[in-house]
C-alpha positions as a LaTeX table, in Angstrom:
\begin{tabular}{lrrr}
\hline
Residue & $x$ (\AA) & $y$ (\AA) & $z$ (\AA) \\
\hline
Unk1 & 21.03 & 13.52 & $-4.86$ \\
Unk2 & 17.51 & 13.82 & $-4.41$ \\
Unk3 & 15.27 & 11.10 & $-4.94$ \\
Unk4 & 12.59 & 10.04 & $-7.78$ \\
Unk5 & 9.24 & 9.71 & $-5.68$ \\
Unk6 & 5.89 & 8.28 & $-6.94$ \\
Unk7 & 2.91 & 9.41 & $-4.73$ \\
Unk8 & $-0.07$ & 7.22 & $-4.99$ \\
Unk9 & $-3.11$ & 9.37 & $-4.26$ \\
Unk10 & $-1.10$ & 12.58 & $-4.67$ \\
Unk11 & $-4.36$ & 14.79 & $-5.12$ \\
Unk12 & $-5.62$ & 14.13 & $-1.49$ \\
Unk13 & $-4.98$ & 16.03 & 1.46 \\
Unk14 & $-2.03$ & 14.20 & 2.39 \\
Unk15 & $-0.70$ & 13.77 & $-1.33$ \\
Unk16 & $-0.89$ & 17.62 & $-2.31$ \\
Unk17 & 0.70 & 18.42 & 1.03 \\
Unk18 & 3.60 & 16.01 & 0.47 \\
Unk19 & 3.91 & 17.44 & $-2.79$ \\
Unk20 & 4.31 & 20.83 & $-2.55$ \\
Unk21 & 6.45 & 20.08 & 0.04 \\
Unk22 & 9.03 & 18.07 & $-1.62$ \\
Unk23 & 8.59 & 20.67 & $-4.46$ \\
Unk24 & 10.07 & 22.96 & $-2.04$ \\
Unk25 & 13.03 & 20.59 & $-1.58$ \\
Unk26 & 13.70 & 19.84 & $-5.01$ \\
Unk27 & 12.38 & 16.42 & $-5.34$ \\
Unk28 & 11.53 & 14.58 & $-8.64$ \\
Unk29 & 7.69 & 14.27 & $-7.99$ \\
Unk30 & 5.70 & 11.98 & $-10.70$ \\
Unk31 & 2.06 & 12.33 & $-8.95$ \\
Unk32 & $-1.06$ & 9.85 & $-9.51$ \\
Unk33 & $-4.55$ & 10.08 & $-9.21$ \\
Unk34 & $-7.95$ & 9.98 & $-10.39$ \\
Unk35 & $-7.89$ & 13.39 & $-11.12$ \\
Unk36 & $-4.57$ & 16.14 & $-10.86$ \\
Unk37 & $-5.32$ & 19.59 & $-13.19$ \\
Unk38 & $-7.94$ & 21.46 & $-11.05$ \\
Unk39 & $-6.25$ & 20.41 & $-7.72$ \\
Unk40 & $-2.52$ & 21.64 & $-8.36$ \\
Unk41 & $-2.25$ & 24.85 & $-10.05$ \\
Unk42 & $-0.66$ & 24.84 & $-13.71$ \\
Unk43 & 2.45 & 26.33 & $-12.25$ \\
Unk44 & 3.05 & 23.58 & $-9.79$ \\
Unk45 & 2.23 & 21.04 & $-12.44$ \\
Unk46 & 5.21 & 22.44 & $-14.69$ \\
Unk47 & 7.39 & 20.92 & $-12.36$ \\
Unk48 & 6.38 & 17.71 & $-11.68$ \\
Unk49 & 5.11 & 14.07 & $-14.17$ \\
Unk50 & 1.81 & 13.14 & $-13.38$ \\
Unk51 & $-0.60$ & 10.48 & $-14.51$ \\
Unk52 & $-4.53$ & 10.88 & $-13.79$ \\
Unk53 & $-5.29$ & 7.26 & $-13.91$ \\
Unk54 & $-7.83$ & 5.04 & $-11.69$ \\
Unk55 & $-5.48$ & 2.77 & $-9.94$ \\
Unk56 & $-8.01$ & $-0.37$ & $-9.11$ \\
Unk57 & $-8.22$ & $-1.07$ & $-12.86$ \\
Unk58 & $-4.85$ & 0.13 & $-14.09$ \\
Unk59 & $-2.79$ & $-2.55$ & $-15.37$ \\
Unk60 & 0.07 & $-0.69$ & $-16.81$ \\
Unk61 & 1.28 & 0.52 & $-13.80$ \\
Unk62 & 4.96 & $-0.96$ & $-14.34$ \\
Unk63 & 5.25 & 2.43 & $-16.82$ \\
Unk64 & 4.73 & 4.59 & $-13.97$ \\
Unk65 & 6.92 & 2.74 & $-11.54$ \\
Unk66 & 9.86 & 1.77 & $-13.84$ \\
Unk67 & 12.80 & 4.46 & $-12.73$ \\
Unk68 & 11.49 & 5.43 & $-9.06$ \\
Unk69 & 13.55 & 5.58 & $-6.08$ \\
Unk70 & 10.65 & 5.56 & $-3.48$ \\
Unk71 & 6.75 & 4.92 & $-4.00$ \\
Unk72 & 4.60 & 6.44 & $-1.56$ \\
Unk73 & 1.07 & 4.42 & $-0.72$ \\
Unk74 & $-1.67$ & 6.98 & $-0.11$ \\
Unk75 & $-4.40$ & 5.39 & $-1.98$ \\
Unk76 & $-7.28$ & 3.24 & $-0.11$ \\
Unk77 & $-10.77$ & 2.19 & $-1.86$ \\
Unk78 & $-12.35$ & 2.37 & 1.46 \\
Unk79 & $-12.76$ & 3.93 & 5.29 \\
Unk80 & $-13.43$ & 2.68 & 8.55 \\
Unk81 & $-17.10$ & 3.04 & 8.55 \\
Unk82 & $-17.54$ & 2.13 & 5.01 \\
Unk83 & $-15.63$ & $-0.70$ & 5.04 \\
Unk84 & $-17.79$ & $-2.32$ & 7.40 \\
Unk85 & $-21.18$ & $-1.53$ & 4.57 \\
Unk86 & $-18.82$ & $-3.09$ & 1.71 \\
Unk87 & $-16.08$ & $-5.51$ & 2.97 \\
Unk88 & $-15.54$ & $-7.03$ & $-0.38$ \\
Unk89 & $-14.20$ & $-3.75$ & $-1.93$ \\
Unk90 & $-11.36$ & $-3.10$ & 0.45 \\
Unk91 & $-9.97$ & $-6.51$ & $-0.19$ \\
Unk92 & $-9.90$ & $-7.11$ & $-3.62$ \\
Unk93 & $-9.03$ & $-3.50$ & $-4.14$ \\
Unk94 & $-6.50$ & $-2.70$ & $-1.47$ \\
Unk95 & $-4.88$ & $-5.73$ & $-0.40$ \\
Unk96 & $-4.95$ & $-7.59$ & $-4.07$ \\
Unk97 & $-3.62$ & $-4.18$ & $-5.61$ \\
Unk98 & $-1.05$ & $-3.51$ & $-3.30$ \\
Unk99 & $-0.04$ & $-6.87$ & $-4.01$ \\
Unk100 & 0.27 & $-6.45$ & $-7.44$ \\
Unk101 & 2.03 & $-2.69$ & $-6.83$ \\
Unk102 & 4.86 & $-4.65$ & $-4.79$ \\
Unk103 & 5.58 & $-7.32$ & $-7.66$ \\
Unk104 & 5.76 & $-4.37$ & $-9.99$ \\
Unk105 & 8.21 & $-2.51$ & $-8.06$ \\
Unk106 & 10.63 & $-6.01$ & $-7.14$ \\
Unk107 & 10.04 & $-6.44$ & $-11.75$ \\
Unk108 & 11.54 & $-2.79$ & $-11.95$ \\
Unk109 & 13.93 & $-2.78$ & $-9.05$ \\
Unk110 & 12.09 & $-0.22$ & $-7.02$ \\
Unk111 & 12.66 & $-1.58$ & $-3.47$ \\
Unk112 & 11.33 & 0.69 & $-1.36$ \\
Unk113 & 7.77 & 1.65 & $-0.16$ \\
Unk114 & 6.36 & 3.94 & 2.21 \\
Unk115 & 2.79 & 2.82 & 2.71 \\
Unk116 & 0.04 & 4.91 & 5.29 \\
Unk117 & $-1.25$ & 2.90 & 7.41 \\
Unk118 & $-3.36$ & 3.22 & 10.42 \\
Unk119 & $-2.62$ & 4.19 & 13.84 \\
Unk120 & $-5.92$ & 4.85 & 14.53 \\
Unk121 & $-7.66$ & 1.75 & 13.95 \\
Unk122 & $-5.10$ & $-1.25$ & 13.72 \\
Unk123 & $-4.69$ & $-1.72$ & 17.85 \\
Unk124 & $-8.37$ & $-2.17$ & 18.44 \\
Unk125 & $-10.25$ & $-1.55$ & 21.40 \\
Unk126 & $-8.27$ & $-2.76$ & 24.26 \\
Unk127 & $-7.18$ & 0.17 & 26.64 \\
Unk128 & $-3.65$ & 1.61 & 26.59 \\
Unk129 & $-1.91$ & 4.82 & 27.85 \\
Unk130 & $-0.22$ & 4.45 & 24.52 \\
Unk131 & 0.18 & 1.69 & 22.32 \\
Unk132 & 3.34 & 0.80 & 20.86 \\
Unk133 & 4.52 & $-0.97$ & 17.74 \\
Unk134 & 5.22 & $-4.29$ & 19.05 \\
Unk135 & 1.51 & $-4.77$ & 20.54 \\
Unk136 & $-0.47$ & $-7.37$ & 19.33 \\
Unk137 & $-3.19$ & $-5.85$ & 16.65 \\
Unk138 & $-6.90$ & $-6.55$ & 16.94 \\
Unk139 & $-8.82$ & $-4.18$ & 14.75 \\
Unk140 & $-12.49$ & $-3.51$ & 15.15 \\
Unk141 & $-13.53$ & $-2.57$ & 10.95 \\
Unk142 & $-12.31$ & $-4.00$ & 7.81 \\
Unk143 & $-10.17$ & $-1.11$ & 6.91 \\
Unk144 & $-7.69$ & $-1.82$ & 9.95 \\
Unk145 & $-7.68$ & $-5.35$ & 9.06 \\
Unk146 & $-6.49$ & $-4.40$ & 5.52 \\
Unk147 & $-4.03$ & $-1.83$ & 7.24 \\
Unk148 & $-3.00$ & $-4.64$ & 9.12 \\
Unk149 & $-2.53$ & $-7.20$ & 5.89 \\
Unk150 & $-0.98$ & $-4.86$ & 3.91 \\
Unk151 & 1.84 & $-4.38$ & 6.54 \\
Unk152 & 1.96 & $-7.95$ & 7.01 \\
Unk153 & 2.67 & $-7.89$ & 3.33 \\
Unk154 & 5.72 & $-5.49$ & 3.15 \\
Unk155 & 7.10 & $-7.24$ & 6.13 \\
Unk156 & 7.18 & $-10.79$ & 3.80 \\
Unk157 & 8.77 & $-8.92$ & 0.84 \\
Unk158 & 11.49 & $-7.07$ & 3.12 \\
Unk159 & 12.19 & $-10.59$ & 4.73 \\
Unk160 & 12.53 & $-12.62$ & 1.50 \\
Unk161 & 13.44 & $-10.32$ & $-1.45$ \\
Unk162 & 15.24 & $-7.95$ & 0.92 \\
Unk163 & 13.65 & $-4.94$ & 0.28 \\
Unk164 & 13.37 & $-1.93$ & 2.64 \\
Unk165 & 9.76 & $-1.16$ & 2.74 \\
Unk166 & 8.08 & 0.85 & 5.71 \\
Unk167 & 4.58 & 1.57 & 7.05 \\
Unk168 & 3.95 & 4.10 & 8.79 \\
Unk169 & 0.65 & 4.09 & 11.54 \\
Unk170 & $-0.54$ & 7.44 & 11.14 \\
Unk171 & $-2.73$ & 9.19 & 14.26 \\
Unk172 & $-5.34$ & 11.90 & 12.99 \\
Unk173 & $-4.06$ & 14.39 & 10.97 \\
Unk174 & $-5.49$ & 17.96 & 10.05 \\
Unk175 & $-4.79$ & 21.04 & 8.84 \\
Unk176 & $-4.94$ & 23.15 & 6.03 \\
Unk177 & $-6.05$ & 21.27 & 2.79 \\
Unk178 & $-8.52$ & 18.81 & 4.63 \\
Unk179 & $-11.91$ & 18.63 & 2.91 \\
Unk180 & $-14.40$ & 18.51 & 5.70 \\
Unk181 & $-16.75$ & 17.27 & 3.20 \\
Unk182 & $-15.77$ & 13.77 & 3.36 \\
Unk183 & $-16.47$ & 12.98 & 6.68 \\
Unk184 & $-12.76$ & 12.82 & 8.09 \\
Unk185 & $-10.71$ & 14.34 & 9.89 \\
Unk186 & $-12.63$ & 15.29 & 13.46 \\
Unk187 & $-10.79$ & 18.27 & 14.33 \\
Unk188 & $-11.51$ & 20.10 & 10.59 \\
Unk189 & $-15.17$ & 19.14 & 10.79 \\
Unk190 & $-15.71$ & 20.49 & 14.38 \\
Unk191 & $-13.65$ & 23.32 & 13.88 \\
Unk192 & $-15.64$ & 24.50 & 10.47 \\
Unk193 & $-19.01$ & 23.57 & 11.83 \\
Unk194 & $-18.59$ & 25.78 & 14.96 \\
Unk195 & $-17.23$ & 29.07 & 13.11 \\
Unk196 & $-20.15$ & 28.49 & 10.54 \\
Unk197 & $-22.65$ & 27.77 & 14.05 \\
Unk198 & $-23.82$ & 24.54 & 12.83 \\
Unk199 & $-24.57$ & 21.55 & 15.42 \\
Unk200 & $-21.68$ & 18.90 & 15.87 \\
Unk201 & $-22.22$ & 15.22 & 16.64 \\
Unk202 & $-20.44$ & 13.11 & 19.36 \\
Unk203 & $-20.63$ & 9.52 & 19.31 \\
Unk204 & $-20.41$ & 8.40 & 23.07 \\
Unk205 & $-20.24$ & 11.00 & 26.16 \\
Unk206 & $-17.26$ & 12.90 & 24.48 \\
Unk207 & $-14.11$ & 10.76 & 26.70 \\
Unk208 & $-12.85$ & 9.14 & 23.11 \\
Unk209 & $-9.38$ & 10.04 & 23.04 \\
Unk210 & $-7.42$ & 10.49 & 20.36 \\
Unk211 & $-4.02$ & 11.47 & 18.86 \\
Unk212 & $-4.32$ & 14.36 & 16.68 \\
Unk213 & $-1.09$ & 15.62 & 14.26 \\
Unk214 & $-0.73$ & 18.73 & 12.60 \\
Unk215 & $-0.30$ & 18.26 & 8.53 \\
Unk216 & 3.46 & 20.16 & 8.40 \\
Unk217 & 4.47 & 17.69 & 11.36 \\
Unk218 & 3.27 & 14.04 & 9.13 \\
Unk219 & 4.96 & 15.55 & 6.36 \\
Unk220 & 8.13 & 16.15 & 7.25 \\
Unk221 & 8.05 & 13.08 & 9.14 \\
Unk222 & 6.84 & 11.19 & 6.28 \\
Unk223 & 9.63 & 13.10 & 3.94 \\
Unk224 & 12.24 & 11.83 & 6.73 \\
Unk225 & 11.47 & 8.25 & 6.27 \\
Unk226 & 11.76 & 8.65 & 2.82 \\
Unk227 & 15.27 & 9.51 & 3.25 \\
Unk228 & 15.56 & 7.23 & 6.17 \\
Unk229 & 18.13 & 3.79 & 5.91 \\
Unk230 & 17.95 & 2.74 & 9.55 \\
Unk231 & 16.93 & $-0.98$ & 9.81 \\
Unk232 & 14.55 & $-2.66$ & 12.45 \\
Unk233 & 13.57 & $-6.38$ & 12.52 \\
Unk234 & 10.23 & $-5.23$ & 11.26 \\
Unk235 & 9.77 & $-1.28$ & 9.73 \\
Unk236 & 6.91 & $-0.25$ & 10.75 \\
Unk237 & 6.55 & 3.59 & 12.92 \\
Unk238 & 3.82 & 5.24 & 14.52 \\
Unk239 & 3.09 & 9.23 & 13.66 \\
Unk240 & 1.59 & 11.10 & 15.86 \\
Unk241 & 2.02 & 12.83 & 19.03 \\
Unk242 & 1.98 & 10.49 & 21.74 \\
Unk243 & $-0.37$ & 12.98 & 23.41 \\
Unk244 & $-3.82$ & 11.85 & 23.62 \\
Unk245 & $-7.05$ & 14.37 & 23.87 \\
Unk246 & $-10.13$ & 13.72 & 24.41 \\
Unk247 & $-13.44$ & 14.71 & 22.55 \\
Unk248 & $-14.96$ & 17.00 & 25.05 \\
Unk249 & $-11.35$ & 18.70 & 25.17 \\
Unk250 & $-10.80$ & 19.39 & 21.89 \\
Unk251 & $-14.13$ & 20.62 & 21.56 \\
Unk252 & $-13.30$ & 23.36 & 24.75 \\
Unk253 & $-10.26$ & 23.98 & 22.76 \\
Unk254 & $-11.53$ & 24.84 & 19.59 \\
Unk255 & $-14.62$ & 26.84 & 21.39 \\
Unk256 & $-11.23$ & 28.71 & 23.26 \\
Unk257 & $-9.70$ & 30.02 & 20.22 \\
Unk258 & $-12.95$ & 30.46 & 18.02 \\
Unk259 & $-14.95$ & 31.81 & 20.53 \\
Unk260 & $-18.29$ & 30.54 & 19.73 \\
Unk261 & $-19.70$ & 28.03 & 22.21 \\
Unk262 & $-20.72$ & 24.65 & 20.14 \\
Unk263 & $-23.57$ & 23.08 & 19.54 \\
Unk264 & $-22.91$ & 19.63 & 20.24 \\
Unk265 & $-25.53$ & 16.30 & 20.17 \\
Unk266 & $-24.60$ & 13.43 & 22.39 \\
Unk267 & $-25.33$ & 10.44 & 20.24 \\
Unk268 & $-25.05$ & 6.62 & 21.64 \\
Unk269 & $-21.15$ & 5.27 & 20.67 \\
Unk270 & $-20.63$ & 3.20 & 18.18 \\
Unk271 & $-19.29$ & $-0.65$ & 18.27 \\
Unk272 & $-16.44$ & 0.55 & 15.53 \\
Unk273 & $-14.79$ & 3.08 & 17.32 \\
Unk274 & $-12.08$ & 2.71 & 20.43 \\
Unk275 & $-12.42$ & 4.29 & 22.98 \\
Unk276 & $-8.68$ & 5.69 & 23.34 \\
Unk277 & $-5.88$ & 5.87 & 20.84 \\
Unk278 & $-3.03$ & 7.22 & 22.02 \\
Unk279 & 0.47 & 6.32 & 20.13 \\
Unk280 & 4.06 & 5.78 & 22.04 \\
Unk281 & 6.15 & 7.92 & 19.79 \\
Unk282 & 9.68 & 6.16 & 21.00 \\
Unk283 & 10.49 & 3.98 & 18.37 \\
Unk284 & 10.11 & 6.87 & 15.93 \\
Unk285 & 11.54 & 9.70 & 17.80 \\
Unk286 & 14.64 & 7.45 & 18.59 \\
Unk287 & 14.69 & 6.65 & 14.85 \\
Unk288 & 14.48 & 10.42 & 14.05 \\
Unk289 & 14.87 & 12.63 & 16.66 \\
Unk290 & 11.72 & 14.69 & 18.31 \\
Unk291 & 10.05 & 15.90 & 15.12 \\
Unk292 & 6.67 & 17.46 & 16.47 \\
Unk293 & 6.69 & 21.39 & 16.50 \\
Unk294 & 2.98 & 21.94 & 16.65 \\
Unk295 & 1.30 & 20.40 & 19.61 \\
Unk296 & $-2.37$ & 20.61 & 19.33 \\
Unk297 & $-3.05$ & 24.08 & 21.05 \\
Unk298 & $-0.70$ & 25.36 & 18.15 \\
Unk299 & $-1.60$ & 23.32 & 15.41 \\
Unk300 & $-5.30$ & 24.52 & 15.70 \\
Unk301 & $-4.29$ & 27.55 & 15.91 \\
Unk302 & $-2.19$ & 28.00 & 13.28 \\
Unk303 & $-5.00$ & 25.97 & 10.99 \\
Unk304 & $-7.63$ & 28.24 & 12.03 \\
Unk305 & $-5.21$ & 31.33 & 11.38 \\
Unk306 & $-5.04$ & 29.86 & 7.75 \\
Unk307 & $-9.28$ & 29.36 & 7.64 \\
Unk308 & $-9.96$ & 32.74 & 8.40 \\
\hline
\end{tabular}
């Protein structure tokens, strides 16, 4: 039997792509966001429950929850950079709310949660070929620090009112659905800005390296762990590809298969950012087997297939 999922955030790029997905596989989707009709089409919304509802100020959320297998975390007030212009917000909003989320679910016997963390910004700045679960944490913004709180959080709830939460440290996803826009996600920005011939920005000399994950790989990784009852002394997975790439690479690459040269500013680096972020994919390839079928060569490819 399938399960009842709740999708926090489901109108972002992650959300809609989890939920067409699970459409796919016959899941019972109830969606929530700010805003739903305009992103899905009518037809998708025929099959699922949704609630357009702000979630920092909702306080009836146990309506929503109440009858839910899994609840899926998507939602956060803030990011890296501008959590380190408004610090306030992402605690009262993320870590208070997600503390009130979890006492709604234990009310209403939901016992499971599969929050998105960060892989990209919880390890800090220390170098690693690839940092693994188990490493001590030392984030450099406010948002990993949340990230980091937040996990700390599930882990207390698993431990004393046994239930079998799960964060997952996500790497840098893209593909088809991301809104440049926004300001994340570094491989849709450069990728649109060169096809459209407009100058890209690098913050440092272009050696940042990063793990980058194509959208259909987190999701069905994401839709495993949903289905996933394994048990570790603390759940918590990193998603990506334990392949790191650098700036000045994926830059070449993208150039490669667009075939524009880019127009690219050198700008001094920024005290936020690490300088590599690479994540050891063992723990969660043991736990479900080698899920990633696009690395990035592919991925872009197939993403810029889908662009054009």
């Amino acid at each position: 039997m399938r399960k009842k999922c709740l999708i926090l955030g489901g109108s972002g790029f992650m959300g809609k792509n989890l939920t067409l997905h699970m459409l796919e596989k016959k899941y019972e989707v109830t969606l929530y966001d700010r805003k739903v009709r305009g992103i899905y089409t009518e037809e998708d919304l025929d099959h699922v429950r949704f609630h357009e509802r702000e979630l920092f100020v909702d306080q009836e959320l146990g309506e929503v929850i109440d009858g839910q297998d899994v609840v899926v975390h998507l939602v956060s007030s803030v990011g890296p950079e501008s959590s380190m212009s408004d610090p306030e917000r992402c605690y009262y909003n993320d870590v208070a709310k997600t503390a009130g989320i979890l006492e709604t679910m234990r009310g209403c016997g939901v016992d499971k949660m599969l929050f998105i963390s960060s892989g990209g910004t919880v390890y800090g700045n220390r170098y690693c070929e690839s940092f693994k679960e188990d490493m001590p944490l030392y984030p450099m913004n406010h948002y990993g620090i949340t990230k980091v709180a937040i996990e700390k959080m599930l882990h207390m709830y698993n431990e004393v009112y046994g239930m079998k939460n799960i964060a997952l440290r996500v790497s840098n996803p893209y593909g088809v659905g991301q809104q440049s826009g926004k300001g994340i996600g570094t491989v849709t920005i450069f990728g649109e800005r060169i096809m459209k011939g407009q100058p890209i920005t690098i913050w440092g000399d272009g050696n940042t390296v990063r793990d980058y994950i194509y959208i259909e790989d987190l999701i069905n990784i994401i839709i495993k762990f949903i289905e996933f009852e394994g048990m570790s002394d603390y759940r918590v997975y990193n998603v990506g590809t334990g392949v790191g790439t650098s700036l000045n690479e994926l830059v070449a690459e993208l150039e490669r298969q667009i075939g524009k040269k880019a127009d690219v500013a050198y700008e001094p680096p920024r005290a936020i950012d690490v300088r590599r972020n690479v994540l050891n994919m063992e723990k969660t390839f043991g736990a479900l087997g080698k899920v990633i079928q696009y690395p990035l060569r592919d991925g872009i490819q197939k993403y810029l297939n889908m662009l054009k």
